[in-house]
C-alpha positions as CSV (number, residue, x, y, z in Angstrom):
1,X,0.0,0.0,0.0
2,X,2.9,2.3,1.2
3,X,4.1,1.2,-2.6
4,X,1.4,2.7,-4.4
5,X,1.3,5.5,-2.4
6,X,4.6,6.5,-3.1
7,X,4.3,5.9,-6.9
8,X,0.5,7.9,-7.1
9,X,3.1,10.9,-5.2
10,X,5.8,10.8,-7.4
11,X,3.2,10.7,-10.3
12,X,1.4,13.7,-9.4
13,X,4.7,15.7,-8.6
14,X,5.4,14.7,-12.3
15,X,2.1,16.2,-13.6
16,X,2.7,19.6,-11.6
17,X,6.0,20.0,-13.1
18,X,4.9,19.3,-16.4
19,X,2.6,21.6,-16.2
20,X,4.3,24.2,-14.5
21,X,7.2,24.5,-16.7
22,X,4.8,24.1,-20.3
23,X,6.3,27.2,-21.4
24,X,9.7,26.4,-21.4
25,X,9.6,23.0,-22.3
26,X,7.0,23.1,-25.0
27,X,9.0,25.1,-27.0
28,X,12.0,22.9,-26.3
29,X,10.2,20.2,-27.5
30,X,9.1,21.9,-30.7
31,X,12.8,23.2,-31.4
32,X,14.2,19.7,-30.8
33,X,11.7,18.5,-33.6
34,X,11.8,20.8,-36.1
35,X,15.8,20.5,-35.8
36,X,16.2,16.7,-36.0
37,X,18.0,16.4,-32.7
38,X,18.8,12.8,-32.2
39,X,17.9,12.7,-28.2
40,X,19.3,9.6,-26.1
41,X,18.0,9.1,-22.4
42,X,20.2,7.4,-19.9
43,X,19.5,7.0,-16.7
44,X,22.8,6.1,-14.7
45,X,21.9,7.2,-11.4
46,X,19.2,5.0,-11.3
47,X,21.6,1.9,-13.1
48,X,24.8,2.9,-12.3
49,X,27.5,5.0,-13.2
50,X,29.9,2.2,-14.0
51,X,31.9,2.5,-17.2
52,X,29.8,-0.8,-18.4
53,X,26.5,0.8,-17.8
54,X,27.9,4.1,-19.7
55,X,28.8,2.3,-22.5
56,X,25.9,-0.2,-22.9
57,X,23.6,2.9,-23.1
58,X,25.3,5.1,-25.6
59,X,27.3,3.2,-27.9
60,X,24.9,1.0,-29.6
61,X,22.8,3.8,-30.0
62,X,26.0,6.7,-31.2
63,X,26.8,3.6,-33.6
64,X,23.3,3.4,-35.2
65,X,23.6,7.3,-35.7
66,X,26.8,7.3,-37.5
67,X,26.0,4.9,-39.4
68,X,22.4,6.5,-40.6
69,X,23.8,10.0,-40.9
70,X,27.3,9.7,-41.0
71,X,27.8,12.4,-38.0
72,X,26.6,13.0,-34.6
73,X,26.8,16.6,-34.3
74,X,22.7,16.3,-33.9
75,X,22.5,14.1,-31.0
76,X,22.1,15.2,-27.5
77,X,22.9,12.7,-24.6
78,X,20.4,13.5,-21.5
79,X,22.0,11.9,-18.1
80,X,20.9,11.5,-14.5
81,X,24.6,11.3,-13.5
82,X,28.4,11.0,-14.6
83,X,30.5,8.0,-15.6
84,X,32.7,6.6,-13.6
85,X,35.7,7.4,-16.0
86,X,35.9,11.2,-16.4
87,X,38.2,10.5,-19.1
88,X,36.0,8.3,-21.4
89,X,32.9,10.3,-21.0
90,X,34.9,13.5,-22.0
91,X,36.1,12.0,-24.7
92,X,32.4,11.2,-26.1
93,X,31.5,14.6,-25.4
94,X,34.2,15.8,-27.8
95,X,31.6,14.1,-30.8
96,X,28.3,14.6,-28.8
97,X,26.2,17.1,-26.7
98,X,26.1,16.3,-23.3
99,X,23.6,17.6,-21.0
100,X,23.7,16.2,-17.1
101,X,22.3,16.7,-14.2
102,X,24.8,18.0,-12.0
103,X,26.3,20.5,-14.5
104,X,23.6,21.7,-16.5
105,X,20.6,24.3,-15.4
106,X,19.2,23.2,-18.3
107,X,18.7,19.9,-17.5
108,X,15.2,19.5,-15.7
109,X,13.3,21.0,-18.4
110,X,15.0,18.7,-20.9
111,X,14.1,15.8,-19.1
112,X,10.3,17.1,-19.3
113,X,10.7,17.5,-22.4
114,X,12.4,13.6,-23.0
115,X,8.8,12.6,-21.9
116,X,7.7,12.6,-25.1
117,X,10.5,13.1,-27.3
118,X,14.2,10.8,-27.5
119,X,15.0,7.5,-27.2
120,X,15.5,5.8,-23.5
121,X,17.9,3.3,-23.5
122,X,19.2,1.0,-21.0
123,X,20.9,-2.7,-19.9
124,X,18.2,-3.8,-19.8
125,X,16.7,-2.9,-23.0
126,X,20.1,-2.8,-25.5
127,X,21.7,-5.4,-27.0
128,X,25.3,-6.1,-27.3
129,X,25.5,-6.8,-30.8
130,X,26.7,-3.5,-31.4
131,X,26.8,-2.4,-35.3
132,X,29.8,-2.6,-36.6
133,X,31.7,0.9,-37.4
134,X,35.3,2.3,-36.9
135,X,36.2,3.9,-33.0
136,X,33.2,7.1,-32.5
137,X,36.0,8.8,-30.9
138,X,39.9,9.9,-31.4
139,X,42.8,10.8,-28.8
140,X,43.8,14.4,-29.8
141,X,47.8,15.0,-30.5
142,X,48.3,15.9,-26.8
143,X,46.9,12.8,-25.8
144,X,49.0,10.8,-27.9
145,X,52.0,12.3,-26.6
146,X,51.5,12.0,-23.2
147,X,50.4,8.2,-23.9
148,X,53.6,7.4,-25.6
149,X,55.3,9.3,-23.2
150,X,54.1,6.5,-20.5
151,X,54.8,4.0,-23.1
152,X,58.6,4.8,-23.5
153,X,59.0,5.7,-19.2
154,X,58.4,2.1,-19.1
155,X,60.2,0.8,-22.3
156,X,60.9,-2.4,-21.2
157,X,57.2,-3.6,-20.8
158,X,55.9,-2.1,-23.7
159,X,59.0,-2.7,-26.2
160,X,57.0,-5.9,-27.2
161,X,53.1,-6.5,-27.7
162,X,51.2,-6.5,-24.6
163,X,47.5,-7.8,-23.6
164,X,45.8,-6.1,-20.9
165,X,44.0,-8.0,-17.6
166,X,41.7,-7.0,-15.1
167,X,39.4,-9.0,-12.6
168,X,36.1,-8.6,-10.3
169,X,37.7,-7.5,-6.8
170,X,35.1,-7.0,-4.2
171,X,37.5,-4.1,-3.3
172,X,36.7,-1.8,-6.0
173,X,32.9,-2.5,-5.4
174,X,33.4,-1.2,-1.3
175,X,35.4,1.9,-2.3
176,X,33.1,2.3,-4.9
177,X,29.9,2.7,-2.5
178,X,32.0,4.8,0.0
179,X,32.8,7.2,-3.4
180,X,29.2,7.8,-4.7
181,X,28.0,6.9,-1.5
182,X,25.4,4.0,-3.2
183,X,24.8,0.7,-1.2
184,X,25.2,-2.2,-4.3
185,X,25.1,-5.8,-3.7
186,X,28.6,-7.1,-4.0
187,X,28.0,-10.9,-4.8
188,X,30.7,-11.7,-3.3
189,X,30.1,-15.6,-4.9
190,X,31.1,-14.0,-8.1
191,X,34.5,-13.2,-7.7
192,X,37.4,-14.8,-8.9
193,X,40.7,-15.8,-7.6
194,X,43.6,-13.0,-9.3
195,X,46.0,-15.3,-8.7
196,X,44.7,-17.6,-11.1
197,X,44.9,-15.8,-13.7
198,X,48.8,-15.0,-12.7
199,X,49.1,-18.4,-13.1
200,X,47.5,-18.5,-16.4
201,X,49.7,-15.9,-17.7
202,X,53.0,-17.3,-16.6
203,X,53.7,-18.9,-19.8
204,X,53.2,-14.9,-21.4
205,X,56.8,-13.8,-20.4
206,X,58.3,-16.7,-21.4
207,X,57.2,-16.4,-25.1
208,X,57.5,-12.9,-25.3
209,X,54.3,-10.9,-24.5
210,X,54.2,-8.7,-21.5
211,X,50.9,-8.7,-19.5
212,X,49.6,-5.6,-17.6
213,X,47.0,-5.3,-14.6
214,X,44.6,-3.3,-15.0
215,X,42.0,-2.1,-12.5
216,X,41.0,0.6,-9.7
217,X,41.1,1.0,-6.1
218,X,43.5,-2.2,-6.0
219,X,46.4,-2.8,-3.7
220,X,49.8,-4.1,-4.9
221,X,50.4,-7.9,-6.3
222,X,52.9,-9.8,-4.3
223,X,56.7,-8.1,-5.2
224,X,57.9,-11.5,-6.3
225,X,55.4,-11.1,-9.1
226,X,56.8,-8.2,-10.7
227,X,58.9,-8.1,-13.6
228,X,59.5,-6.5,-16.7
229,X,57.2,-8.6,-18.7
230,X,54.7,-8.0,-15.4
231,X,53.5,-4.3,-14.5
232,X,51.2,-3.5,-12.7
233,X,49.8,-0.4,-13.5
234,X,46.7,-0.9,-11.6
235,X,48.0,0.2,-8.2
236,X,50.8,2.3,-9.7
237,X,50.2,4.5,-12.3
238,X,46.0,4.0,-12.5
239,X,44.2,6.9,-14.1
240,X,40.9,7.2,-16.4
241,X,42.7,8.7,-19.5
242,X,45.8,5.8,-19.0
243,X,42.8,3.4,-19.0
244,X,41.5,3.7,-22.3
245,X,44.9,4.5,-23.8
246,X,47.1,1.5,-23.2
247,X,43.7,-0.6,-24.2
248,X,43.5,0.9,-27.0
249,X,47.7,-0.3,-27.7
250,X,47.1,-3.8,-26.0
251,X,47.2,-6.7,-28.6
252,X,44.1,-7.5,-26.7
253,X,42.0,-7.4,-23.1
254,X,41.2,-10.5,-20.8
255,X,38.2,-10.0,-18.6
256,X,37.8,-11.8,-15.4
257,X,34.2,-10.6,-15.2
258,X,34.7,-6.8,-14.7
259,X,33.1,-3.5,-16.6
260,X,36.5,-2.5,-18.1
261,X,36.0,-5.3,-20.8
262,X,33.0,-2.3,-22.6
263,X,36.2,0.5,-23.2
264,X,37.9,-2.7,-25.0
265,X,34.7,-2.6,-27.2
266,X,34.1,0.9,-27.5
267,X,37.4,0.7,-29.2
268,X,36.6,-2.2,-31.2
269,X,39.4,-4.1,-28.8
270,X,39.1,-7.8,-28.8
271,X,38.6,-9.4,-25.5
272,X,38.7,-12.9,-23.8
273,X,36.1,-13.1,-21.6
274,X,36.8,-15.4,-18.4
275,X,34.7,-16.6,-15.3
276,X,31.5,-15.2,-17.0
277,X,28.9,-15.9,-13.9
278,X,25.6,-14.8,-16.6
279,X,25.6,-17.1,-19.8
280,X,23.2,-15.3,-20.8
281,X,24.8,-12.9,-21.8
282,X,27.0,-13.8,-24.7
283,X,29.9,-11.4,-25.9
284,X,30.4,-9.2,-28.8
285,X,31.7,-10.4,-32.3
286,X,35.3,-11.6,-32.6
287,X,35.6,-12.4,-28.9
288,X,36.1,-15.0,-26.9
289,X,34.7,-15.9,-23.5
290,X,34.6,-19.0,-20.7
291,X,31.6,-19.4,-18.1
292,X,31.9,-20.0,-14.3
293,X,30.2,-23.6,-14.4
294,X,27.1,-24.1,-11.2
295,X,27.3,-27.2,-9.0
296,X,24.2,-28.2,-7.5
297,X,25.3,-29.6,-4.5
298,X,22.3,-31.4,-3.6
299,X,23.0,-33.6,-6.1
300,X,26.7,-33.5,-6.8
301,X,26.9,-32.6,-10.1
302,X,27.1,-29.6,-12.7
303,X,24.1,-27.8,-14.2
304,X,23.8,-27.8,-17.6
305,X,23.4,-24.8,-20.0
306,X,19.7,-25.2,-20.3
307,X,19.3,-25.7,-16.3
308,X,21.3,-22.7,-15.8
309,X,19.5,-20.7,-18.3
310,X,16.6,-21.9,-16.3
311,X,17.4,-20.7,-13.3
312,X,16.9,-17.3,-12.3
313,X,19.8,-14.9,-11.0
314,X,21.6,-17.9,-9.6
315,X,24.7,-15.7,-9.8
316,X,23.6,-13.8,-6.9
317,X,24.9,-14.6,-3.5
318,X,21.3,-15.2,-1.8
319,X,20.1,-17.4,-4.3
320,X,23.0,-19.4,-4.4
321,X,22.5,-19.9,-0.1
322,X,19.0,-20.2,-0.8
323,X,19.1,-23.2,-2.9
324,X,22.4,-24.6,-2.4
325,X,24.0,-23.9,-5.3
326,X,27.7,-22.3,-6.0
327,X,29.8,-20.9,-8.5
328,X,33.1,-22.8,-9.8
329,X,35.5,-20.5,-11.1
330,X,37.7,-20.6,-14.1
331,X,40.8,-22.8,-13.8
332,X,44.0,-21.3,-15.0
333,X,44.1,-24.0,-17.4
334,X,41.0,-22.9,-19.0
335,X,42.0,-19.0,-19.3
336,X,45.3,-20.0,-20.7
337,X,43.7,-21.7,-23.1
338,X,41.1,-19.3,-24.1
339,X,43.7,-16.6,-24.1
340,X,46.2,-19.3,-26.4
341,X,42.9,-19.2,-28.6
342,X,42.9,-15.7,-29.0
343,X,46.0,-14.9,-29.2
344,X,46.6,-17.2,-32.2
345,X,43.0,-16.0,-33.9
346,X,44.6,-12.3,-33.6
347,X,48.0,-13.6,-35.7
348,X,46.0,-16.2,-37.9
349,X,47.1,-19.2,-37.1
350,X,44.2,-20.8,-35.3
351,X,42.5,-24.0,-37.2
352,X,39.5,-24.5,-36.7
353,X,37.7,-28.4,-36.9
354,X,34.1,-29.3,-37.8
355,X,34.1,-30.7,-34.0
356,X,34.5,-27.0,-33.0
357,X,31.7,-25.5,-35.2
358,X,29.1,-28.3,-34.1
359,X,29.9,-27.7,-30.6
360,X,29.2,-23.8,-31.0
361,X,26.2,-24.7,-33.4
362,X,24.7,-26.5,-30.2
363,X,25.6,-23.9,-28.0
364,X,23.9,-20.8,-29.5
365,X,21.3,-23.3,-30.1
366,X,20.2,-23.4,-26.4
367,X,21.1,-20.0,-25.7
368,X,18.4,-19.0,-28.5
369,X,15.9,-21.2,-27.1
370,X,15.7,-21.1,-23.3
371,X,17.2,-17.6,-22.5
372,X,15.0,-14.8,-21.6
373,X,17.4,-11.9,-22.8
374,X,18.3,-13.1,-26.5
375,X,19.1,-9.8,-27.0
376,X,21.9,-10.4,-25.2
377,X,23.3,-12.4,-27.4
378,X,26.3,-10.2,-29.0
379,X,27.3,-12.6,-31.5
380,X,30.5,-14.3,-30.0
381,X,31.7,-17.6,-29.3
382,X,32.9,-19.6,-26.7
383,X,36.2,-21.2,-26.2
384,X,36.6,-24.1,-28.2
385,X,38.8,-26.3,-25.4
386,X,36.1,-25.2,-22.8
387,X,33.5,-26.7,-25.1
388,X,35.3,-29.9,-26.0
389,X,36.2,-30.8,-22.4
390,X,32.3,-29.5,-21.3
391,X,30.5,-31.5,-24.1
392,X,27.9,-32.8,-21.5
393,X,26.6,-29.5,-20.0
394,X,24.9,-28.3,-23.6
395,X,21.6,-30.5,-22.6
């Protein structure tokens, strides 16, 4: 009841101020029309102002645009709230109009105004399949300099080819509450184990490639890690505009089921994907990705695809204690071999066999027909090792 009465309140506040401001936002509306502004609604303070959310609302929808019109000098980008990356979103707004709440007056009349003229988007609502264009936006020569400037501080990392690496740290999720002083669910149940994925990328040094750790609000790996093929930027050298430059020099990103994975797209970056813990969601073209598999301990064994599809936020730490269920992480056998995978797709030596096509035949095949966000299906494929040692899970 208290439900209801909140939403009839909020609705009638709604009305008044519609009202109240028709002769500002009226004409607004008409001068929005009549000029062919493209207008995009996103919502992150309501979402979230993670660079994942960011990205999921805009670039689908900048992407479409370019593509139709072949600028974006008409679109106008309406948000509740800033991006987590300062950097990144500055960098859009060198292509696009942005108008937010906390630095624009003009902002509440606009958002009348959105009522019933723009397009909202959200996570919930966009697909990942984003259309496929060149990078929306460019470093300028300042940028570049100061980027290679880094690059050559620190020549004996980046004299060879690098891939980039960050993973979900329950760290970064408390600072991040204490910072925009939200209360998010952590899920602690999806987190994986860094030091796997050092393992996994031990081989790297060896062969020649450097790997670099990427993240924010992290402490320090274990010294004995370090070493000029390892650097750890992350709790070093970390900022927003260092972010999106070395991914954009990295031969390519591997995800352990963070956000930072959407700059790599935004900049048309291949990524590995590992520990996945929503299969529903299914990455972008070109890349590659591995899925924390579910063990259902009541009967001491593994879910398969179709169960897991079937059951609902099983990622999140109450339902897992609720129906005794758990996450099994990525081995660092399985993101070595994921990242060997890409890593040879990139230089054009993988070879692929009719076993591997039939197994991702029968894979997409269940995703199409028992998950309830197809949309989120962004035209990628799984790793091919993970599928031939997981035949029995696609039931």
């Amino acid at each position: 009841m208290v439900f209801f009465g909140k939403k009839l309140y909020r609705s009638l506040i709604s009305i008044t101020q519609i009202l109240f401001f028709s002769p500002l936002w009226i004409p607004l509306l008409i001068w929005l029309q009549k000029n062919k502004k493209f207008l995009i609604i996103a919502d992150l303070e309501r979402h979230g102002q993670n660079i994942s959310n960011f990205v999921t609302f805009i670039e689908p929808e900048l992407r479409k645009q370019k593509l139709l019109c072949g600028k974006l000098t008409e679109v106008i980008i309406l948000m509740s709230a800033d991006c987590d990356n300062v950097y990144l979103q500055m960098r859009y707004a060198r292509e696009v109009a942005f108008v937010t709440k906390k630095t624009s007056k003009g902002y509440p009349i606009l958002k009348i105004a959105s009522l019933f003229y723009g397009n909202k988007v959200s996570p919930s609502t966009q697909t990942i399949r984003f259309p496929i264009c060149s990078s929306l936006t460019r470093f300028t020569s300042v940028e570049c300099s100061t980027g290679r400037a880094f690059l050559s501080a620190h020549e004996r990392t980046f004299s060879r080819s690098f891939l980039c690496y960050a993973v979900r740290n329950r760290i970064y999720y408390e600072n991040w509450n204490k910072v925009y002083s939200k209360q998010i669910k952590i899920n602690l149940n999806r987190d994986p184990s860094e030091a796997t994925y050092l393992d996994a990328f031990a081989n790297y040094s060896k062969d020649g490639m450097s790997v670099v750790r990427m993240g924010k609000f992290l402490e320090p790996v274990a010294p004995k890690i370090r070493s000029d093929t390892f650097f750890d930027y992350a709790s070093e050298f970390r900022s927003d505009f260092l972010d999106v430059f070395l991914i954009t020099r990295c031969k390519f990103f591997v995800n352990g089921a963070t956000g930072l994975f959407s700059i790599a797209q935004a900049l048309n970056k291949r990524v590995a994907h590992c520990d996945l813990y929503d299969i529903r969601m299914l990455c972008a073209q070109n890349d590659l990705q591995i899925f924390q598999r579910l063990w259902l301990h009541e009967e001491s064994r593994y879910a398969t695809i179709s169960e897991m599809l079937r059951i609902h936020n099983y990622s999140k730490d109450t339902v897992q204690s609720r129906i005794n269920i758990e996450l099994v992480k990525s081995t660092s056998l399985e993101i070595a071999n994921v990242v060997d995978e890409m890593n040879a797709r990139i230089d054009g030596t993988w070879v692929e066999t009719k076993e591997d096509i039939e197994l991702q035949r029968r894979y997409q095949e269940l995703i199409v027909k028992h998950s309830d966000k197809p949309e989120w299906n962004g035209g990628g494929r799984i790793g091919a090792q993970f599928l031939r040692d997981n035949q029995d899970l696609l039931r």
